[in-house]
KETORFI-900455 format. One line per 2 residues: their letters; for each residue x, y, z of N, C-alpha, C, CB. Coordinates in Angstrom, 3 decimals, always signed. Glycine has a CB too. Example, Ala and Ser with C-alpha at 12.3 -4.5 7.8 and 13.67 -1.06 7.14 Angstrom:
BEGIN
as> +13.190/-5.690/+7.800/+12.300/-4.500/+7.800/+13.200/-3.300/+7.800/+11.308/-4.473/+9.046; +12.850/-2.250/+7.080/+13.670/-1.060/+7.140/+12.900/+0.030/+7.870/+14.084/-0.598/+5.725
# end
This chain:
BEGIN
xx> -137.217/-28.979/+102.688/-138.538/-29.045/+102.172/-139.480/-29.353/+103.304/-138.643/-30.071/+101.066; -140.188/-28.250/+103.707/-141.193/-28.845/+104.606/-142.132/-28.349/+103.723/-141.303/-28.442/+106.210
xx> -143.199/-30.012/+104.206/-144.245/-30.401/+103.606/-145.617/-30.531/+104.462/-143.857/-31.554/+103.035; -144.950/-30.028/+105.898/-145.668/-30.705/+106.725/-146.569/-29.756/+106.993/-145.025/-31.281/+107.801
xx> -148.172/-30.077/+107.787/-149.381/-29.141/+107.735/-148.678/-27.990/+109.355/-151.366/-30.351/+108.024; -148.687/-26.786/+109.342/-149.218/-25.934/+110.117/-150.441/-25.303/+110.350/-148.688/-25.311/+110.018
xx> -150.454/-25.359/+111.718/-151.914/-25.525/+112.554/-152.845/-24.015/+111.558/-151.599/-25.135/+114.942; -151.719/-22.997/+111.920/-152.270/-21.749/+111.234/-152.433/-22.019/+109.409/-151.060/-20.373/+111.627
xx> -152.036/-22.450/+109.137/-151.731/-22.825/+107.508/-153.356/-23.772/+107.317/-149.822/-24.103/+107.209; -154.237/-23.322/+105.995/-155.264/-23.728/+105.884/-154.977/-25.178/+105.360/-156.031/-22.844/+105.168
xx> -155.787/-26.136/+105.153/-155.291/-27.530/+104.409/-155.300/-27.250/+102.897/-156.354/-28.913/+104.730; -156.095/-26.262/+102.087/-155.868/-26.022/+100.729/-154.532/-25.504/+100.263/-156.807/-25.169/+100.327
xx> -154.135/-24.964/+101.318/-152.500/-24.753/+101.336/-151.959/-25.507/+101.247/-151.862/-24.314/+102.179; -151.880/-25.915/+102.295/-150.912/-27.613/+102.576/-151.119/-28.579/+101.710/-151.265/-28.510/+103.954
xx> -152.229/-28.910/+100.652/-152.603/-29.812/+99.362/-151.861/-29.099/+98.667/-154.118/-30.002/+98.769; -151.911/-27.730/+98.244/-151.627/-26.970/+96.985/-149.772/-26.874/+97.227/-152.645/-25.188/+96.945
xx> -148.927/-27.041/+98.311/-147.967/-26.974/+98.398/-147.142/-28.661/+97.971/-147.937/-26.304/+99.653; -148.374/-29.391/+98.465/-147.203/-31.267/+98.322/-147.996/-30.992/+96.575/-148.042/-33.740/+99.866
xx> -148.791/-30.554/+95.867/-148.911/-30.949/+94.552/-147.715/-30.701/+93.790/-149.991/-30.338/+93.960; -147.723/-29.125/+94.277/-146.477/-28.568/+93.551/-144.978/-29.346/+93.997/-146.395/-26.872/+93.948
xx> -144.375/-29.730/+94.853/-143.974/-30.593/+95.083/-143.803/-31.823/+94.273/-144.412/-30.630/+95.853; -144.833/-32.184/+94.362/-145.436/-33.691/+93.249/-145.233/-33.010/+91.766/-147.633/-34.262/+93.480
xx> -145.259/-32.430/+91.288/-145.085/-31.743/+89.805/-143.654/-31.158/+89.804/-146.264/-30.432/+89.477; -143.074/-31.148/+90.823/-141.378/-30.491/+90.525/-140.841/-31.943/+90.532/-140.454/-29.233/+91.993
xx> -141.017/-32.408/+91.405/-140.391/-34.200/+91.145/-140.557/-34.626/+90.097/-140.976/-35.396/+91.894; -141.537/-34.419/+89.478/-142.153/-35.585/+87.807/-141.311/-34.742/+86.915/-144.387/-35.563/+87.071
xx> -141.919/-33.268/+86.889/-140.500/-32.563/+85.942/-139.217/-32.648/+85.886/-140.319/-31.455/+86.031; -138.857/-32.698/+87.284/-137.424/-32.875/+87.155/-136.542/-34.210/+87.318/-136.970/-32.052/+88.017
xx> -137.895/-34.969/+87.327/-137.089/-36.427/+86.853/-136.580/-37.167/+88.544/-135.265/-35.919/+85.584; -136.889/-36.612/+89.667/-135.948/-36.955/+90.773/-136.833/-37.437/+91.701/-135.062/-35.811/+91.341
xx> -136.177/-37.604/+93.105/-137.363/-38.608/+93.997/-137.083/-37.329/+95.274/-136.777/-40.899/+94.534; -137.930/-37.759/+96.311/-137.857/-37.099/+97.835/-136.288/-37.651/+97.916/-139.186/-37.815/+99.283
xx> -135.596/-38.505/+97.751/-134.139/-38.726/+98.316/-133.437/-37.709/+98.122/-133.382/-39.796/+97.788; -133.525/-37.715/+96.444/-132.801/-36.994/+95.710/-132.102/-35.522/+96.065/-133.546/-36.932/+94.773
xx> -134.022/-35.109/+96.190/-134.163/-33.904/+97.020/-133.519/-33.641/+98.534/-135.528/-33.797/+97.146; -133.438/-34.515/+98.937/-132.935/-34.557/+100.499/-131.385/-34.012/+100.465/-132.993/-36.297/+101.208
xx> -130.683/-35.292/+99.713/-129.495/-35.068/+99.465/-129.098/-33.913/+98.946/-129.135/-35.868/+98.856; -130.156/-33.212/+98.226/-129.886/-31.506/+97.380/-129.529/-30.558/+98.902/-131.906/-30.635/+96.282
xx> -130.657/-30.697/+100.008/-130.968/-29.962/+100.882/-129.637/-30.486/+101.727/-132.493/-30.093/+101.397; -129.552/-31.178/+101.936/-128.185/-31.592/+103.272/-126.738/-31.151/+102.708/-127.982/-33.641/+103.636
xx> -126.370/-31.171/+100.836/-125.147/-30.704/+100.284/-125.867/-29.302/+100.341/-124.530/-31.388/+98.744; -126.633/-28.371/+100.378/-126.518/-26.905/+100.648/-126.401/-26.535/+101.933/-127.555/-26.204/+100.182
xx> -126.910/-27.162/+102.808/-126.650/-26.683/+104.134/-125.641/-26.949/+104.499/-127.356/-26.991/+105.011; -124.693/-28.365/+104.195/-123.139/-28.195/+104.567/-122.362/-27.506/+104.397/-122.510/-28.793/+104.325
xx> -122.415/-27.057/+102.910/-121.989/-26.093/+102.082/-121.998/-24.510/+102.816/-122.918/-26.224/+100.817; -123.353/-24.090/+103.415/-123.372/-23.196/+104.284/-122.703/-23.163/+105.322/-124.268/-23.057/+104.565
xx> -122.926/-24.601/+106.175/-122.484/-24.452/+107.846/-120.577/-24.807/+107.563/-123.585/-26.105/+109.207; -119.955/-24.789/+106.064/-118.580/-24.774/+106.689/-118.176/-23.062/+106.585/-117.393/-25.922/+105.733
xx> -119.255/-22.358/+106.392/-118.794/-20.723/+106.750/-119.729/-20.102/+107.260/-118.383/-19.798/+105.620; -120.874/-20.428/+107.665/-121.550/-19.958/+108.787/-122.241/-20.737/+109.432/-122.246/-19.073/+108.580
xx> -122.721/-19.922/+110.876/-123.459/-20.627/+112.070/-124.524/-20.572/+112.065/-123.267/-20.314/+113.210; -125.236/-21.686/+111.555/-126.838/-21.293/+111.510/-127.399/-21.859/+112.321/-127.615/-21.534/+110.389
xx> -128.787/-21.473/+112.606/-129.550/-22.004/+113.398/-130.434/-23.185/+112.569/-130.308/-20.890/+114.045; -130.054/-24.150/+112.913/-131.253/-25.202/+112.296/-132.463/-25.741/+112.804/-130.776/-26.298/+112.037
xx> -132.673/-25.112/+113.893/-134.009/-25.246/+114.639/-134.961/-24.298/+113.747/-133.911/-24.727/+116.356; -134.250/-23.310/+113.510/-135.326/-22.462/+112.415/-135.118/-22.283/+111.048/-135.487/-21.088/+112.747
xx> -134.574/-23.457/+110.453/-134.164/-23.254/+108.974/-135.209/-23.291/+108.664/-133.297/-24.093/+108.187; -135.732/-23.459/+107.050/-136.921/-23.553/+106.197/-136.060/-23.129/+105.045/-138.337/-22.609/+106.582
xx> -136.402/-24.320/+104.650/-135.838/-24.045/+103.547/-137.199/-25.119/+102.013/-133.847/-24.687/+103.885; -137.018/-24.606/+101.266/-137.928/-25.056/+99.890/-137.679/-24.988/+98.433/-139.017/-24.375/+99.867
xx> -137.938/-26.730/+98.003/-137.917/-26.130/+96.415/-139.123/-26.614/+96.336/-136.779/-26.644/+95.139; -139.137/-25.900/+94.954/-140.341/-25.843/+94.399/-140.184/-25.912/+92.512/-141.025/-24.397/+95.062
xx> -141.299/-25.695/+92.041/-141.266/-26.062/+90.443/-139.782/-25.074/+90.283/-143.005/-25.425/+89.287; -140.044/-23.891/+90.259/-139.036/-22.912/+89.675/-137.697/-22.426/+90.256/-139.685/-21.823/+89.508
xx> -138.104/-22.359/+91.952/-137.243/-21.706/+92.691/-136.839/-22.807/+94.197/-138.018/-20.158/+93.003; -135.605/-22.245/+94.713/-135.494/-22.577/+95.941/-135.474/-20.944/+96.716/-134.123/-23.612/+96.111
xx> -136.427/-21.513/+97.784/-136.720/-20.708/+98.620/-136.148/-21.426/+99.895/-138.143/-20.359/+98.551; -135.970/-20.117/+100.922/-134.716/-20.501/+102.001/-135.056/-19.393/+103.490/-132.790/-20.016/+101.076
xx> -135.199/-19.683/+104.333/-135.126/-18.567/+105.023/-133.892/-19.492/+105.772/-136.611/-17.898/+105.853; -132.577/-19.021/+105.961/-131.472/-19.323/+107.225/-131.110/-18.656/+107.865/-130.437/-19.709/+107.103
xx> -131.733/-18.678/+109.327/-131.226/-17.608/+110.412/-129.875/-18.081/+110.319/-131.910/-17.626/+112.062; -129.029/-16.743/+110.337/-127.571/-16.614/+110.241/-127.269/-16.517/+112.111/-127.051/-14.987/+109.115
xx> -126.550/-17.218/+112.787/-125.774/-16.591/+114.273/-124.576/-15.819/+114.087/-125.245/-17.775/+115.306; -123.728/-16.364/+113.189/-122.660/-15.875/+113.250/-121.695/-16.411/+111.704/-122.154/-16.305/+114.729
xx> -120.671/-15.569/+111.631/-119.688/-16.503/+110.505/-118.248/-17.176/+111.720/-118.805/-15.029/+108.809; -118.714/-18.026/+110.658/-117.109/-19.215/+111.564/-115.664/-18.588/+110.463/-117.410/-22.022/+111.088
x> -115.310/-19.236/+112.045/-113.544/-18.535/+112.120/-112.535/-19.309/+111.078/-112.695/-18.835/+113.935
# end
């Protein structure tokens, strides 16, 4: 979950992204931990069969969906 402002990214963005944020937490009953722990059991889950790059992950939930971009390097042996 990045939440954090990019320079190119307007600030009505960056408000309109932590609200939604703030409204998937209250719906779904859970905290930023919660969420953390969601994000670190999928990416393990990933990196015990592939090599990703985590300098450029991005990964996001949101009210409805998780959104993900994971540069793939390679699959492990």
């Amino acid at each position: 979950m990045n939440l954090t402002a990019n320079i190119s990214q307007p600030s009505g963005e960056v408000a309109k992204a932590r609200l939604k944020q703030v409204i998937f937490q209250d719906r779904m009953q859970t905290s930023p931990e919660k969420l953390q722990m969601l994000r670190g059991d999928l990416l393990q889950v990933l990196q015990s069969h592939l090599d990703i790059d985590e300098d450029e992950l991005d990964m996001h939930l949101c009210a409805t969906s998780l959104n993900a971009n994971i540069p793939i390097k390679g699959w492990k042996k």
